[in-house]
Backbone as JSON, one array per atom type, in Angstrom:
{
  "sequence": "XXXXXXXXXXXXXXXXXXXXXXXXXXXXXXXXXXXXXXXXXXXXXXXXXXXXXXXXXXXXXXXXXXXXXXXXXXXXXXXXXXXXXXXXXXXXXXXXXXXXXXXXXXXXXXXXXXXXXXXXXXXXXXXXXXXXXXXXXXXXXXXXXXXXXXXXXXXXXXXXXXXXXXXXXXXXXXXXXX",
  "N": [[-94.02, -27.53, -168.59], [-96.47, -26.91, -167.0], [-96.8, -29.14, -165.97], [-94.94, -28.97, -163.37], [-96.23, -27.21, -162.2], [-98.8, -27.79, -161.52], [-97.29, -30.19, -159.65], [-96.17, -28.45, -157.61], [-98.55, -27.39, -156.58], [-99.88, -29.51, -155.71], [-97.63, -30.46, -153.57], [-97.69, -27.79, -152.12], [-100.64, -28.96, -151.12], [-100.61, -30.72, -150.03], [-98.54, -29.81, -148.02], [-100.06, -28.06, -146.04], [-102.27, -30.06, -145.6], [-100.6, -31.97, -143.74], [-99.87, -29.67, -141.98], [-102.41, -29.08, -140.68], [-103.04, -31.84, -139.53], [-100.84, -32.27, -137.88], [-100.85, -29.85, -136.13], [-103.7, -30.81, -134.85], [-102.98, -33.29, -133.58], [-100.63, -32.94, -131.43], [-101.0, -29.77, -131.1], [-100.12, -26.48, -132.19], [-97.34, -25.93, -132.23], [-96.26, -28.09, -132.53], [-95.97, -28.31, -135.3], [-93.96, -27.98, -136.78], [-91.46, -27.11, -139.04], [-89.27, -28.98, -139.75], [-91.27, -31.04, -139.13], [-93.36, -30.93, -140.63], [-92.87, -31.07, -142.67], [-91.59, -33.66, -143.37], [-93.97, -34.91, -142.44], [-95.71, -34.49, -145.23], [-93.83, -35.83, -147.28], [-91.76, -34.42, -148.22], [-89.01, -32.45, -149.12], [-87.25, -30.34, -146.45], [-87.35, -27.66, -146.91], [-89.06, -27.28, -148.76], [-91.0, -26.16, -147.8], [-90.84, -23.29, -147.09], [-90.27, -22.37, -149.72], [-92.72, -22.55, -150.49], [-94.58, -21.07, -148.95], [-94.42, -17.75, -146.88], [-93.36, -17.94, -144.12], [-93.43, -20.81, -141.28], [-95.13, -20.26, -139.46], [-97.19, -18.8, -141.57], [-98.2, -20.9, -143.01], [-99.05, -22.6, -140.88], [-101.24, -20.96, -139.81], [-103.09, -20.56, -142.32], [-103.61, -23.17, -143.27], [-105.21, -24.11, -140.91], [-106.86, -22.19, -140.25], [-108.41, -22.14, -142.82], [-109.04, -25.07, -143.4], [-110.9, -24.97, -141.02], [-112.53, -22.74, -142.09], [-113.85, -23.86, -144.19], [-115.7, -26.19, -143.26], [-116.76, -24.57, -140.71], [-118.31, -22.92, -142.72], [-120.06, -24.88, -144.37], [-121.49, -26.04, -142.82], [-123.15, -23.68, -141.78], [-124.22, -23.5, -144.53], [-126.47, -25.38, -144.61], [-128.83, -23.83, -142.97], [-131.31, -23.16, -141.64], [-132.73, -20.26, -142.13], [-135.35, -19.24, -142.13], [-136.63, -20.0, -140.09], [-136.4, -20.22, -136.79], [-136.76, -21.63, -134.78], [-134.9, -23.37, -135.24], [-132.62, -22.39, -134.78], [-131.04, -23.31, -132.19], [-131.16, -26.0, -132.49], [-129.72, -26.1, -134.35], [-126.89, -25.04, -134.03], [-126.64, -26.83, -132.04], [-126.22, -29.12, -133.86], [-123.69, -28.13, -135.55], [-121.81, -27.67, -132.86], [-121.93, -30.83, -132.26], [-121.17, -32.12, -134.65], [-118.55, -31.01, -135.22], [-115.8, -32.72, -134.9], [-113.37, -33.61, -132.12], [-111.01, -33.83, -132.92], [-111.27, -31.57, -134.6], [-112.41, -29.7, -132.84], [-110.19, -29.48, -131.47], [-108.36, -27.84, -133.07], [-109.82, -25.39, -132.97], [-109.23, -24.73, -130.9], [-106.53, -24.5, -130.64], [-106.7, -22.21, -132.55], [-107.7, -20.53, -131.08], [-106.05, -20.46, -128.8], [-103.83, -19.13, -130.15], [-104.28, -16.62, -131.02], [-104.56, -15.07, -128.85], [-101.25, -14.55, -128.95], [-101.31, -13.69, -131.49], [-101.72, -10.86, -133.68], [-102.59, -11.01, -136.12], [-104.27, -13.56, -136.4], [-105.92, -13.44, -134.09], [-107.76, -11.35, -135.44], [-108.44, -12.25, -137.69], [-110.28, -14.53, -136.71], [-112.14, -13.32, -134.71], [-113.57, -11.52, -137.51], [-114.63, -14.19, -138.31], [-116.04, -14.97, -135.82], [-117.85, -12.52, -135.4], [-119.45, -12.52, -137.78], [-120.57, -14.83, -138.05], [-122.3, -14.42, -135.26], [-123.71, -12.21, -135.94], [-125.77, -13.48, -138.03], [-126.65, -14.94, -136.36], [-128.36, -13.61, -135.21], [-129.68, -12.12, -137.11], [-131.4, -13.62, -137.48], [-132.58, -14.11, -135.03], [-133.65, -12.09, -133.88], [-132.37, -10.97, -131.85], [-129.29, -9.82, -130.67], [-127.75, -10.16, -128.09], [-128.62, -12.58, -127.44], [-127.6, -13.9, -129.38], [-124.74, -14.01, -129.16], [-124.59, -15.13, -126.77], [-125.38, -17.7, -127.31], [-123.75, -18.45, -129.17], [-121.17, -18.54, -127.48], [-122.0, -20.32, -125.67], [-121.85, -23.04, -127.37], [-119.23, -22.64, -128.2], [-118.16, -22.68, -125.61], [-118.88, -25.14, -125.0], [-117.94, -26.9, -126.9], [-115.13, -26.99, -125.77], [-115.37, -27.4, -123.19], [-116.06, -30.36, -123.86], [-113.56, -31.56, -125.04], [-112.29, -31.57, -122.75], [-113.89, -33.11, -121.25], [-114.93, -36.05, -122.65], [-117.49, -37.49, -122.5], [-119.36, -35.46, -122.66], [-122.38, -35.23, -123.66], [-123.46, -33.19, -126.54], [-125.2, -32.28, -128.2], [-127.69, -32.84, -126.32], [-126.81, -31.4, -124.07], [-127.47, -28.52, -125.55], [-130.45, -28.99, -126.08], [-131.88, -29.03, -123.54], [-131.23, -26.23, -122.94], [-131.42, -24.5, -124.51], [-134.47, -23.49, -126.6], [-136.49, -24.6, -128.77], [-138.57, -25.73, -131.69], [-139.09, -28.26, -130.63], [-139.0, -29.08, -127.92], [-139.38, -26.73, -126.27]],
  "CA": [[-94.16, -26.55, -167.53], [-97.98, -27.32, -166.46], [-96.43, -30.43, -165.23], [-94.97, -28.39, -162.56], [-97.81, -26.1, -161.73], [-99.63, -29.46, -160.36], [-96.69, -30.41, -158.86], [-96.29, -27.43, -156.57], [-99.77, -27.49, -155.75], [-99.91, -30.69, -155.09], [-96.97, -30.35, -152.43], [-98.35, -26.94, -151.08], [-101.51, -28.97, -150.27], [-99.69, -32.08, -148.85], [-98.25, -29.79, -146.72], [-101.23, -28.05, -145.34], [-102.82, -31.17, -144.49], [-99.6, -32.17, -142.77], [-100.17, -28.96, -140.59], [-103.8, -29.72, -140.02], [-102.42, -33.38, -138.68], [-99.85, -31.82, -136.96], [-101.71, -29.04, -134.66], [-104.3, -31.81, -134.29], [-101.91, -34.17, -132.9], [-99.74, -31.92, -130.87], [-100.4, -28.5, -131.25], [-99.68, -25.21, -133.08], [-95.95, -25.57, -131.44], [-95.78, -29.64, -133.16], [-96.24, -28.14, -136.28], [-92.9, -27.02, -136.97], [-90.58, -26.74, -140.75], [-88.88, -30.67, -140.49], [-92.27, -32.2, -139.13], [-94.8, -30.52, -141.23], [-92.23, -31.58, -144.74], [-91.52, -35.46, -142.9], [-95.73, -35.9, -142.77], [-95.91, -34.36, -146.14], [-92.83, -36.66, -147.29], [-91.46, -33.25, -149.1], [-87.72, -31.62, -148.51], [-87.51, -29.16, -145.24], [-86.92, -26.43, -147.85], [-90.35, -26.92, -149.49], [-92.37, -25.4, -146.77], [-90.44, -21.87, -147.05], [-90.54, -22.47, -150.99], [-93.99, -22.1, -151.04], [-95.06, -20.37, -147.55], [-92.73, -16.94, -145.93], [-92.86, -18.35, -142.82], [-94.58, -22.16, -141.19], [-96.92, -19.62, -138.74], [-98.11, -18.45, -142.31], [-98.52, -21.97, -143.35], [-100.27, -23.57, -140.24], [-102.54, -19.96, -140.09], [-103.55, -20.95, -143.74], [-103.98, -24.81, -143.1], [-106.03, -24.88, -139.96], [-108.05, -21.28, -140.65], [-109.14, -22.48, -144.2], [-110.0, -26.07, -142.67], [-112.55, -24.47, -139.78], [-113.38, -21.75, -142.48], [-114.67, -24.84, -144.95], [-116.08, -26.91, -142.16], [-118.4, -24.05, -140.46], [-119.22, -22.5, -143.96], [-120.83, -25.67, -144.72], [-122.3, -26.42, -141.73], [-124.18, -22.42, -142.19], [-125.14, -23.23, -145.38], [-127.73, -26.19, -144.12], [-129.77, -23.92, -141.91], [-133.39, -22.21, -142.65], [-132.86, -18.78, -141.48], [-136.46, -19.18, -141.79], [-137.02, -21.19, -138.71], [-135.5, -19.35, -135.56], [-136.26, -22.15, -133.36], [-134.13, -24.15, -136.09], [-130.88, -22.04, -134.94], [-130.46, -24.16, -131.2], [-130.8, -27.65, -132.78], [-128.25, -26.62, -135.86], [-125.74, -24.96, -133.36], [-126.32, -27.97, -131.7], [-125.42, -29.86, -134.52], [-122.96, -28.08, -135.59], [-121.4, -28.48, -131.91], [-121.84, -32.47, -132.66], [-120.53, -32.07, -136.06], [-117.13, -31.24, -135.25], [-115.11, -33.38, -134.49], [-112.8, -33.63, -131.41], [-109.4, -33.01, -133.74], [-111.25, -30.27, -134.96], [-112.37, -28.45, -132.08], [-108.67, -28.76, -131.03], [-107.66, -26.94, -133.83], [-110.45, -24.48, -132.66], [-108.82, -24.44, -129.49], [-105.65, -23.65, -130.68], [-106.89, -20.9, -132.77], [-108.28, -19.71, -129.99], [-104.16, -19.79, -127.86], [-102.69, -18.64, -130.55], [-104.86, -15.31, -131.5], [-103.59, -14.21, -127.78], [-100.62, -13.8, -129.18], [-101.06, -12.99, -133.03], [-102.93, -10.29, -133.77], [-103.68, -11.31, -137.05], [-105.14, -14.92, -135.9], [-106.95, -12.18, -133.6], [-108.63, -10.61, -136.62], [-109.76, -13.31, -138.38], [-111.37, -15.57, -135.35], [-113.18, -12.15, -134.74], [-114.24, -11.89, -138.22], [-115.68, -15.67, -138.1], [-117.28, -15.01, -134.56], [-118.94, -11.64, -135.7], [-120.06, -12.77, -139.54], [-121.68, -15.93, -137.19], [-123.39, -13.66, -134.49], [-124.86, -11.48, -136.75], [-126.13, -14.43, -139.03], [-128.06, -15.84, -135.86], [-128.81, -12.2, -134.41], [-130.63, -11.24, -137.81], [-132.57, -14.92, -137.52], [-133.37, -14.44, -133.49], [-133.67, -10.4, -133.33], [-131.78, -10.61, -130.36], [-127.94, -9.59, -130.35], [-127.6, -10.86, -126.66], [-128.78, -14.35, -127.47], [-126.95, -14.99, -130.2], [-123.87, -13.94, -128.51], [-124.79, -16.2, -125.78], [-125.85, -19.14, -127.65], [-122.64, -19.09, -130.07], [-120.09, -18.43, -126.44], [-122.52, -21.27, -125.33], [-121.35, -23.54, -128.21], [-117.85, -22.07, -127.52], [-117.42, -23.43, -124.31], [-119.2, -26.88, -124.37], [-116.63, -27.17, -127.47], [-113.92, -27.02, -124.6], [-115.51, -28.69, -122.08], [-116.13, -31.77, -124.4], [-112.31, -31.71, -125.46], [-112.02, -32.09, -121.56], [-114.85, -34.87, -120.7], [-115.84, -36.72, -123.95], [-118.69, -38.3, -122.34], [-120.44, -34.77, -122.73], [-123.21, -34.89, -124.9], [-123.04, -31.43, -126.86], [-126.95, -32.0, -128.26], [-128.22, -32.99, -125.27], [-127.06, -29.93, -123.43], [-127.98, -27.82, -126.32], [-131.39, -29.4, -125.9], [-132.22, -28.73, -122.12], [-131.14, -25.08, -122.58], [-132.18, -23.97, -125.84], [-135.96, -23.69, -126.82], [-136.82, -25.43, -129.86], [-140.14, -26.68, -131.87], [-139.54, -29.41, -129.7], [-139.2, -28.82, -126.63], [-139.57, -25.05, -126.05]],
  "C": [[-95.44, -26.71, -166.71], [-97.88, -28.24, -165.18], [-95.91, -29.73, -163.54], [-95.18, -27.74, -161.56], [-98.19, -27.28, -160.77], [-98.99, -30.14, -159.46], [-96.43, -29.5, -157.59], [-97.63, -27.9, -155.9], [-100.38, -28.42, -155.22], [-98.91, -30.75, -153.78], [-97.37, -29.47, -151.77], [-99.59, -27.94, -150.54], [-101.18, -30.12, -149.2], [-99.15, -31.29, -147.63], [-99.35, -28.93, -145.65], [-101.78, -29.16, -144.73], [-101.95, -31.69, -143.84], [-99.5, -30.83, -141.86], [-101.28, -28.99, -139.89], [-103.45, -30.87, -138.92], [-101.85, -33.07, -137.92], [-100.28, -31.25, -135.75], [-103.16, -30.05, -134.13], [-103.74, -32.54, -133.07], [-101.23, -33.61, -131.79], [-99.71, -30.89, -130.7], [-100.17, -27.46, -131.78], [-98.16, -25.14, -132.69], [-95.67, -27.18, -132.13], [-95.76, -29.34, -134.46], [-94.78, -27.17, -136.89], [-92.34, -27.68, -138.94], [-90.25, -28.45, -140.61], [-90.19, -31.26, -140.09], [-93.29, -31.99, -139.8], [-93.89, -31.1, -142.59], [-92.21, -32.94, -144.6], [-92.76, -35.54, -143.29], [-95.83, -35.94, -144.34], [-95.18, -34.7, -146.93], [-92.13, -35.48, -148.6], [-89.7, -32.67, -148.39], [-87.96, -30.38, -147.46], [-87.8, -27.61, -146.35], [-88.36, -26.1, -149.13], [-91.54, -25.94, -148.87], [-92.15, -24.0, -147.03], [-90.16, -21.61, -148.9], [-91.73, -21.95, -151.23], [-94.9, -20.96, -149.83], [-93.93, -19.49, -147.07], [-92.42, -17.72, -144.73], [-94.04, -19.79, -142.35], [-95.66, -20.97, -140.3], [-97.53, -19.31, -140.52], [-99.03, -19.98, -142.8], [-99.42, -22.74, -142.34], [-101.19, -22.42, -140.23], [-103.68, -20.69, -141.3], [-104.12, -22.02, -143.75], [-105.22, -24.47, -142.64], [-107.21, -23.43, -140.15], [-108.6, -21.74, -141.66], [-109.91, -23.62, -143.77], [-110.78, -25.66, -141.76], [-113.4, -23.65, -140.91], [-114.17, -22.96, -143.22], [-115.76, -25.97, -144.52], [-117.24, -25.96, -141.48], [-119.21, -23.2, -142.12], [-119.68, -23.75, -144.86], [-121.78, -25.99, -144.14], [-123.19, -24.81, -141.32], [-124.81, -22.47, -143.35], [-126.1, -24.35, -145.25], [-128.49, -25.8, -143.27], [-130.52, -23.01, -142.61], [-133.01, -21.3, -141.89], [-133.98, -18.17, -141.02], [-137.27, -19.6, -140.32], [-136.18, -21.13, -137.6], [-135.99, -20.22, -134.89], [-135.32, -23.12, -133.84], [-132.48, -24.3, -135.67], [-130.1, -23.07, -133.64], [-129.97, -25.36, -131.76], [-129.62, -27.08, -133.52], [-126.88, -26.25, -135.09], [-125.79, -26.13, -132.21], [-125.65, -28.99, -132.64], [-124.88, -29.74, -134.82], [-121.87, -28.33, -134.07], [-120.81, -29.82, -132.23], [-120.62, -32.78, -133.73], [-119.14, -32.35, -135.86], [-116.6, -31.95, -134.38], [-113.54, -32.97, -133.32], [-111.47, -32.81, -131.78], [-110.14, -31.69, -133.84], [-111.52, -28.78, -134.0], [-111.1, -28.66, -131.0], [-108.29, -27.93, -131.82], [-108.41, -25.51, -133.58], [-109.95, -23.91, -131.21], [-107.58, -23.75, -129.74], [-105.38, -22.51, -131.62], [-106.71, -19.65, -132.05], [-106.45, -18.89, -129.24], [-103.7, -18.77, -128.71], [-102.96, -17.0, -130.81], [-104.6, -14.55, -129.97], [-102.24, -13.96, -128.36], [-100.25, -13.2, -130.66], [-102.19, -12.34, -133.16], [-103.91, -11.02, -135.26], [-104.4, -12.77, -136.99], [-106.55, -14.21, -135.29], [-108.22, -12.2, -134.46], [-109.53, -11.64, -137.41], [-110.34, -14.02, -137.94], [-112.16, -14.36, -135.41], [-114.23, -11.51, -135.52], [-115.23, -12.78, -138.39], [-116.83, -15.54, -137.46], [-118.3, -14.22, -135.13], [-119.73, -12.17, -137.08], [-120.86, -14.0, -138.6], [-122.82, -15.38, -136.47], [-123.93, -13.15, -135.35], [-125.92, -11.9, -137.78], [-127.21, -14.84, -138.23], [-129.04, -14.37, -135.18], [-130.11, -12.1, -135.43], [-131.69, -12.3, -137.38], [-133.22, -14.94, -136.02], [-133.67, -13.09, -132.96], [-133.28, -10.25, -132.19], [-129.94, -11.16, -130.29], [-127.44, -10.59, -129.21], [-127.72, -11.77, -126.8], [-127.72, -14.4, -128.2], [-125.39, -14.49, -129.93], [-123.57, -14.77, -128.03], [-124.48, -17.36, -126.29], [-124.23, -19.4, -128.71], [-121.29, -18.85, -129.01], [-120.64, -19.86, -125.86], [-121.84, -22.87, -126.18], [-119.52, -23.68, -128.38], [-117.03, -23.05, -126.62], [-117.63, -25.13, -124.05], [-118.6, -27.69, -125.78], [-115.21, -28.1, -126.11], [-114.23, -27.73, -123.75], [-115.53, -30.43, -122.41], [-114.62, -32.54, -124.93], [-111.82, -32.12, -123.9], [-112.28, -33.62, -120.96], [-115.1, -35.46, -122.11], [-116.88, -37.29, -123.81], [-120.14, -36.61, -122.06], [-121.27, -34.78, -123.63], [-123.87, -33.2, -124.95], [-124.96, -31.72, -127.1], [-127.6, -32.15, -127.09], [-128.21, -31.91, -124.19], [-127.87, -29.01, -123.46], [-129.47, -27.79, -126.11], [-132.37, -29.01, -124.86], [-132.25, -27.2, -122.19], [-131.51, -23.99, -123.66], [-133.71, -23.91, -126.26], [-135.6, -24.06, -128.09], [-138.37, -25.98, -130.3], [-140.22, -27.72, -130.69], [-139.42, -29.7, -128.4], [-139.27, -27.36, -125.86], [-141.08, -24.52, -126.62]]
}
């Protein structure tokens, strides 16, 4: 019976990362029941086996992958060192990767029309602002600076020849140039 156990969970995660791949690739709309079980070379009938519905399943995928991805990239910064927070949301910026701030993008579509996508991007954002708010005593900035981060996300998914630090750099104060 054990044998089993590992087997499931081994196919639930095959198919997560086959929805990760998927809304990468294509989309939150490419990520459908036969192409998310084909990547994950699993029967159509496994996805609704282990997930009610595929929105619960790509939700689950691609929220858990951003949630593991910026809660790593928060736990490498000095809270101590408020001119620390530009460069690291600069590097986080850098950090992610193209796929990934598509999948940030289509967080973003899809929480227009699910509330609960809504709720938990909103969660993320606020538990972020208030992380750089306490470290810069100023609400308003760190609003700014993480809508700032936001957008030159999006714009770099547009141009790729933007450099995200380099922006960050010019408009941010920092030990080193501020």
């Amino acid at each position: 019976m054990p044998r089993l156990r590992s087997d499931g969970a081994r196919t639930r995660g095959r198919l997560l990362e086959a929805a990760v791949e998927l809304v990468r690739e294509g989309g939150w709309d490419a990520a459908t029941t036969r192409a998310i079980a084909a990547r994950a070379e699993t029967p159509p009938g496994s996805v609704h086996y282990h997930f009610d519905t595929v929105d619960d399943l790509v939700f689950e995928a691609v929220s858990g992958h951003l949630a593991e991805d910026v809660t790593s990239a928060l736990g490498d910064i000095d809270p101590d060192d408020v001119s620390h927070w530009g460069v690291t949301l600069a590097t986080l910026a850098t950090r992610v990767s193209d796929a990934d701030a598509r999948l940030w993008l289509e967080l973003c579509l899809r929480a227009i029309q699910d509330r609960r996508v809504a709720r938990w991007m909103r969660r993320l954002l606020d538990d972020g602002r208030a992380e750089l708010a306490a470290a810069l005593g100023d609400t308003d900035a760190a609003t700014g600076l993480v809508a700032l981060a936001d957008g030159l996300l999006l714009h770099k998914l547009i141009d790729p020849s933007i450099d995200v630090a380099a922006t960050f750099a010019a408009l941010v104060p920092t030990k080193g140039n501020g």
